[in-house]
N, C-alpha and C positions, 0 to 999 in steps of 0.2 A: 846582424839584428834586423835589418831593412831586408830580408830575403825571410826571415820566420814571422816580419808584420803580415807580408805580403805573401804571403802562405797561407796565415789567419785569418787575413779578409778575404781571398778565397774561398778557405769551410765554412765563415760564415756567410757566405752567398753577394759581401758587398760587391763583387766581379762581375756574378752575372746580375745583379740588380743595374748599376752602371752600364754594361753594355744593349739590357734592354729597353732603358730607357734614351741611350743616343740612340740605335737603331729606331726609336718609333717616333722621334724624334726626323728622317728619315733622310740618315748616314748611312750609304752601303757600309758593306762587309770590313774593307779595307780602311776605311774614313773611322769605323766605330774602334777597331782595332789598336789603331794608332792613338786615339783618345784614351781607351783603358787604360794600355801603357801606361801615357803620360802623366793620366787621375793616380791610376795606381803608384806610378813612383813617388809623387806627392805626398798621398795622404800614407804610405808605409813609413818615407825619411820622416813625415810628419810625427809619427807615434813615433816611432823611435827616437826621435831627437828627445820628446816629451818623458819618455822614461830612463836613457842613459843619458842626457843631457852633454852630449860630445859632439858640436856641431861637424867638426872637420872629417872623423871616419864617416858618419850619416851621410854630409853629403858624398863623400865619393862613395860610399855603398848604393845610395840610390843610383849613382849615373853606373854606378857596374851594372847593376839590376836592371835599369834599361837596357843596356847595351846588350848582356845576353837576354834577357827576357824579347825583347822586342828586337829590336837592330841588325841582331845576327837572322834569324829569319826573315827578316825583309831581305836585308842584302843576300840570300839566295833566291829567292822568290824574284826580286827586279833583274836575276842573272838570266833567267829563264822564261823571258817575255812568250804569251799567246802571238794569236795573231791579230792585225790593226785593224782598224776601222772598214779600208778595203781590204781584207779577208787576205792581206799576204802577213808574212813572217816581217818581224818588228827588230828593229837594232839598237843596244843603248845607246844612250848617248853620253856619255863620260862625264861628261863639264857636269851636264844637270846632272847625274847622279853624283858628282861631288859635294856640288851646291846643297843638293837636297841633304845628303846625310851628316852634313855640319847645321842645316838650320833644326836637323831633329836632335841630334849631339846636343845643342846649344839650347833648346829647349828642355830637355831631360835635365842639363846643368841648372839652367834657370830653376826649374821645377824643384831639383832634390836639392841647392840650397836653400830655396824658399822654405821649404819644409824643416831642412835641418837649425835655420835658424829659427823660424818661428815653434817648431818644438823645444828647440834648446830655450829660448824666451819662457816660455810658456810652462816648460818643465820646474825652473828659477824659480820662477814667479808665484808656482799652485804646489809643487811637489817639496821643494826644499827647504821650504817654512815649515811642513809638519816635521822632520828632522830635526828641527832646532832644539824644542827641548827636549829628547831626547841624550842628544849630544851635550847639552847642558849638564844630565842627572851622570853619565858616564864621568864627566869631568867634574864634576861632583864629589862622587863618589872614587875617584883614581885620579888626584890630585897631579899634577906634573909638576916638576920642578921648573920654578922660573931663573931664564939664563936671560944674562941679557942681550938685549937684542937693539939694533937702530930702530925708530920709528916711522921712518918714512918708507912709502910704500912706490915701487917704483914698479910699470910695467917692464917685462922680457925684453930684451930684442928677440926674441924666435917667434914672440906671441904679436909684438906689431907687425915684423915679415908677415907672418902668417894671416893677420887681419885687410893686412892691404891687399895681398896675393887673392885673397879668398874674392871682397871686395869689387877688386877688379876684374875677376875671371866672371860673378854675377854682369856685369856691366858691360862685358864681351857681349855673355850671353842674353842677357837684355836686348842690345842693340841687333846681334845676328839675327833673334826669334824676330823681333819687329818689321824687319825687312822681308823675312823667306817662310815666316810661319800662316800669313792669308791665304797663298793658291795653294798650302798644304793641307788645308783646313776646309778650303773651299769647294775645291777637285778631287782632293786625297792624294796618296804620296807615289800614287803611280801614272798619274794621266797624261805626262807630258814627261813622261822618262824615256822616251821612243821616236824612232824616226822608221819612216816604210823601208825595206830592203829596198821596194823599186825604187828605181832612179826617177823620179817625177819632176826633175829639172825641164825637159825638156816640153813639158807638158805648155798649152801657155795657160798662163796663171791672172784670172783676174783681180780686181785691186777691193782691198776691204779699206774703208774712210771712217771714220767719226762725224757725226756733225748735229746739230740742234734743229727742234722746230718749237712754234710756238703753241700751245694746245689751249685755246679759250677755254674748254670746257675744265680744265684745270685752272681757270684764274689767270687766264694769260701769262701762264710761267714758261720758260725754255727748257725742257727736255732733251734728252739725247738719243742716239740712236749710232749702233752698227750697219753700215753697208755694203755688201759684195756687191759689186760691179765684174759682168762676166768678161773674161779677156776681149770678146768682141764690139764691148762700150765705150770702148776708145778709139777704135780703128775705124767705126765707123758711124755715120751721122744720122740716117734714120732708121734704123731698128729699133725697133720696141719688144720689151719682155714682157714675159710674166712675173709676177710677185709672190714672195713669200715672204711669210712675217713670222721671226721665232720669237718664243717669250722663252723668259727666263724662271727657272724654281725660286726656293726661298729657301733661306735667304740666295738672292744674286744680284747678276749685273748681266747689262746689254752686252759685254765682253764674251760672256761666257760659253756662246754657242761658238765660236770664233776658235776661242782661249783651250776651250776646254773639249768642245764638241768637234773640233775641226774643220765646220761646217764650209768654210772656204775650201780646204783641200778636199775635200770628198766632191766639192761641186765641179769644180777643175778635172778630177778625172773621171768622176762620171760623164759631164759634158763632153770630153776630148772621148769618152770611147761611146758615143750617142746613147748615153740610156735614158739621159734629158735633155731639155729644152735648157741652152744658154738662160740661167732667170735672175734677177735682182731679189735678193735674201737682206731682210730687214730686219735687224734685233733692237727693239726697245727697251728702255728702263720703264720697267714694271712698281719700281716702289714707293711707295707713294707718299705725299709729303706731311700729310697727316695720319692714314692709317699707311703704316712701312710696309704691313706683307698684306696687299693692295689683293689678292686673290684675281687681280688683272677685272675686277669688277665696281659697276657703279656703287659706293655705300648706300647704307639703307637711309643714310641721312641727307642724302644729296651732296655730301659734304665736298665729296671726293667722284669724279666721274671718272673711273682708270677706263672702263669699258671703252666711252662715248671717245675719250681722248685717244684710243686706238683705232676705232671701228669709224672715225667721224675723222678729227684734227690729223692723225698720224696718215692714213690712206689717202688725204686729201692733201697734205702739203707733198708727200712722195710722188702722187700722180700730176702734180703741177712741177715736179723740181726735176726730174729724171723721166726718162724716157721707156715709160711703163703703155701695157695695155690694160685699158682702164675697162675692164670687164670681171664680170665677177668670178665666171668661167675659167678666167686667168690666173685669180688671184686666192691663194690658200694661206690657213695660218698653221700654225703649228706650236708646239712648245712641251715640254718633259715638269711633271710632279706638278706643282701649281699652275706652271704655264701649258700641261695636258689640260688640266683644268679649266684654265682659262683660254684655251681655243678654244675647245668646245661649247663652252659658255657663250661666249662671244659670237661666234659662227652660228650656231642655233640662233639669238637673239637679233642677228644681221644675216640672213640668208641673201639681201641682192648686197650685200657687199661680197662675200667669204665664200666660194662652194667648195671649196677643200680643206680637208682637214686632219691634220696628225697630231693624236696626243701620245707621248709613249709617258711611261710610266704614271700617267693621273688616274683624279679621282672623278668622283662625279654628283657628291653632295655638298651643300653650299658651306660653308665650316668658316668663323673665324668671327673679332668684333666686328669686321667692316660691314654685317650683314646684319648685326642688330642678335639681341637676346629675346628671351622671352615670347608668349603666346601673339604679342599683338606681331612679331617679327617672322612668325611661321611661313604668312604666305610670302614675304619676298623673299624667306631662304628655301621655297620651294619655285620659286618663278627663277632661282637661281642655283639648281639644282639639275643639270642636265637629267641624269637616271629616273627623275619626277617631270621635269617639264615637256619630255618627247613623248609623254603619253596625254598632253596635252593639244586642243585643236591646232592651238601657232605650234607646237613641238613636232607634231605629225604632218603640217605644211613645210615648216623650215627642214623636215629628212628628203622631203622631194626631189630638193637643189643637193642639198649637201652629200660629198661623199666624204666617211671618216676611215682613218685607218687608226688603229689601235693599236700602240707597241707594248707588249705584256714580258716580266723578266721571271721566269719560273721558281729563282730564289728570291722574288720581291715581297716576300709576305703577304703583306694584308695590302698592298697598292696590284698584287698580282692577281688576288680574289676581284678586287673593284674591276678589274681591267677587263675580266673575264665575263662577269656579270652583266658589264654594262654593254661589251660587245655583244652577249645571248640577248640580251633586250633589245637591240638594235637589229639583231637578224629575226627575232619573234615580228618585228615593226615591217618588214620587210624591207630595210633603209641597206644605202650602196653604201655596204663597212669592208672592213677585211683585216684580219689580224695577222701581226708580227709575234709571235712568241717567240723566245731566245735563251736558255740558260742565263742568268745574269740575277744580280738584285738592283736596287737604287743607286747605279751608278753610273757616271760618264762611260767608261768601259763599255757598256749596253748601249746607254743612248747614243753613241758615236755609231756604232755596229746598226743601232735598226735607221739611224737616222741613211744610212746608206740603202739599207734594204727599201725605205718608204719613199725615198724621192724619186724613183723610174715609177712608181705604180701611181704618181700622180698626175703623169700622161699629160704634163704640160708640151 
């Protein structure tokens, strides 16, 4: 039954409605995939539970329906890794692909009992009351002979086994999804299934830290931030680097260039084979604590200054605490989907802080509440609109410093159109750009891949 719901919500289009609204929403390919699935198993146990009202086959018909619908294609697809981020051939890694296909297992349980029982409730509750009289007028009319019978009414033992068993296998799967279903959600279910063929032990590795600063212009609150430190920050006393600052998309975290992006490992063997400069790479948290998806910009209400807290508080407690070179020549930002956005934002609006700049996958029109609604809100969502504001007298000063590179993913949709337009604007300007294009859509997969490509052409 849960295989002919979800057959029907197919023809009738709820499949690819759901999928195009997570994609523009903006889940790559494999992130949106793994959501149908799991909607789709849901809402199929759901109707079915609703109209045969048999919680126990439903759910295990949905977690079948996962398993071939979804599960058996991944686990071929994760058998047959591309190549990594440096451009060699990739190896699973067993543990994590165990881990990962019990937190999806346990999610799909989670999902198709929720479904099975909430249709089964619900079926009870709307369906099996029109039946009543009915059943009444049968019995009515074809009287049964009354036998006697005990009065009291006693549950199964087959049907409380079975209620406990059910019970607790949700409460597995409860707790498994809680623990293992965020970096699957966040990354998708392939981004840290891999290790490089090459042996990059012997490489030397420098050290990534956590730590807080304090940002007045947010209210003197403490903030966090990612650090790589190159292997030679330890060894020795006065060298000074250069800086790069990642931001993070939305939703994220200062982890995620790290976690997801691999931005440590790429820098380690890029430096060790000289395509760069040893540099200090800095990820902050971007979200902010009144408006969450912070677009890495000052609000229109003064409310919230994320911009000023990076370009002003953040580059000023790093170049006081670590041993940076405090020039602007030095110092570039970078970041993927809002945090494309928000370099270039930021870098335009601080040209003597920032002259380098990588966005891969952003946009470049101001979009969101942080920037205010309505006519009277125009001009700051056009002073915060890169694609608008570089045809502006400060936008056409701040291209003189700045150089950008543009990471564009050819199955990115409509962030692949922005990428493209806003680089042809930028070469009409005559501004020092240069694009990355690459096969990919919105996903780590790509940004890991061009983040290798952009960081030798930033000639630190």
């Amino acid at each position: 039954m849960v295989w002919l719901v979800a057959l029907l919500l197919r023809q009738i289009g709820t499949v690819a409605t759901l999928d195009n609204s997570i994609t523009a929403l903006g889940f790559d390919k494999n992130r949106a995939l793994f959501l149908d699935a799991l909607i789709l198993t849901l809402l199929s146990s759901l109707i079915a539970g609703l109209l045969l009202r048999h919680r126990a086959s439903i759910w295990l018909g949905g977690m079948i329906f996962f398993c071939i619908h979804y599960l058996r294609p991944f686990i071929q697809q994760a058998q047959n890794p591309g190549l990594g981020p440096d451009g060699q051939s990739q190896i699973l890694l067993p543990m994590v692909f165990s881990t990962e296909l019990l937190t999806m297992t346990a999610l799909s349980l989670l999902l198709a009992g929720m479904g099975a029982v909430l249709g089964t409730a619900w079926g009870n509750t709307l369906i099996t009351p029109l039946f009543i009289p009915l059943k009444r007028a049968i019995h009515f009319h074809n009287p049964q002979p009354c036998s006697k019978q005990t009065s009291t009414t006693q549950l199964s033992l087959p049907g409380i086994v079975s209620s406990f068993i059910f019970g607790l296998l949700l409460l597995c799967a409860l707790l498994i999804s809680l623990n293992g279903s965020g970096p699957l959600l966040m990354y998708g279910p392939l981004v840290n299934l891999y290790k490089s063929a090459n042996n990059t032990s012997s490489l030397p590795h420098g050290t990534v830290l956590q730590g807080t600063f304090t940002s007045p212009t947010l209210g003197s609150v403490a903030r966090t931030y990612w650090i790589y430190l190159p292997a030679t920050y330890t060894t020795t006393t006065s060298q000074r680097y250069p800086t790069l600052y990642m931001l993070h998309g939305s939703p994220g975290s200062p982890a995620d260039w790290f976690v997801a992006g691999h931005a440590a490992t790429t820098a380690d063997i890029l430096i060790a084979e000289h395509k760069m400069r040893a540099t200090i790479i800095i990820s902050p948290d971007g979200n902010g604590p009144i408006y969450h998806f912070s677009e890495w910009a000052n609000s229109f209400d003064g409310r919230q200054r994320m911009e000023d807290a990076i370009a002003l508080d953040l580059v000023a407690f790093i170049d006081n605490h670590y041993r940076t070179i405090t020039s602007a020549k030095e110092r570039a930002i970078a970041g993927l989907s809002m945090g494309g956005y928000g370099a270039v934002n930021i870098a335009l609006h601080h040209p003597n802080v920032f002259h380098k700049v990588i966005s891969l996958g952003g946009y470049f029109q101001a979009t969101g509440p942080v920037f205010g609604s309505g006519t009277n809100a125009l001009a700051y969502q056009q002073l915060n609109s890169p694609a608008i504001f570089i045809r502006t007298v400060q936008g056409k000063q701040a291209l003189l410093n700045d150089f950008i590179i543009i990471g564009a993913g050819t199955s990115d949709k409509s962030f692949y159109h922005k990428d493209i337009s806003f680089y042809q604007d930028l070469l009409s300007l005559k501004a020092s750009t240069q694009l990355i294009s690459n096969t990919g859509d919105h996903s780590w997969s790509l940004w890991s891949l061009q983040l290798r490509e952009a960081l030798p052409l930033l000639q630190f």
